[in-house]
Every structure is written in structure tokens, then in C-alpha cells.
N, C-alpha and C positions, 0 to 999 in steps of 0.2 A: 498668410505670407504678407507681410509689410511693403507696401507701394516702395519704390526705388529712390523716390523723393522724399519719405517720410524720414526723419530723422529720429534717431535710437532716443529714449528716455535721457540716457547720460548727457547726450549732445545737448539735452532740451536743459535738462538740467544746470548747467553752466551759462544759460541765455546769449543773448545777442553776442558777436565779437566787437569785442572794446577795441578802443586806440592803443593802447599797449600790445593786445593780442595780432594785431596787424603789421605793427611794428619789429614785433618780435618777429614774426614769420618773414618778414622782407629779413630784417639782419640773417635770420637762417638761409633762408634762400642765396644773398649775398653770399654767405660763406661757402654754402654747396659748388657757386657758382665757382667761384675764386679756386679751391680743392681741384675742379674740374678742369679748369685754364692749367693749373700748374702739373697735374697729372699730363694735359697733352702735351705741354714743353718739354717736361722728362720723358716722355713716349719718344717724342720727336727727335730728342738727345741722342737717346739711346741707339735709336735707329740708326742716324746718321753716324755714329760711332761706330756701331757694326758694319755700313756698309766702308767706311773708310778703314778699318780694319779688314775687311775681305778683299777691298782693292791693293792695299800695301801686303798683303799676303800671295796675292795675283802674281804683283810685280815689285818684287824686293830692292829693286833700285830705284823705285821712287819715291821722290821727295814728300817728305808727309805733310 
């Protein structure tokens, strides 16, 4: 069984990571990030919709 440090043939195979390969992973990372910001805004939307919805439902005479 291969030490937990040792890394697979394939990994070896492709050598050191380059400046582009760094690069790349930060813009991915970037986007994950962003995907992630705007997923909580629409969470946060939604929420606050339904409860403003459940409160004008509560009390149909108020002002929305």
C-alpha cells in the first residue's frame, strides 16, 4: 500500500505544476467562489419571500 504522500504515476507523469496550471486553478476556484455568493443571495431571496408571503397571508390587511 502506497504512503499517503506518495503521489500516483500519472501525477508524476505530468511533472511539476506550471504557471498556467496555477492560474487556471485560481480562475476555477474564482468561479466556484462567485456560483457560491450568488447561490446564497437566491437562498436569501427566496427566504425572505416566503416569509413575507406567510406574513401577508397571516394578516391580509397589510400593506406589503
Amino acid at each position: 500500500m502506497p504512503d499517503h504522500q506518495e503521489r500516483s504515476a500519472t501525477a508524476l507523469a505530468h511533472g511539476a505544476a506550471q504557471c498556467d496550471d496555477i492560474e487556471r486553478v485560481r480562475r476555477d476556484v474564482d468561479a466556484a467562489e462567485a456560483s457560491v455568493a450568488r447561490a446564497d443571495q437566491t437562498s436569501a431571496r427566496r427566504r425572505r419571500r416566503r416569509r413575507r408571503h406567510r406574513e401577508t397571508a397571516r394578516n391580509p390587511d397589510a400593506q406589503p
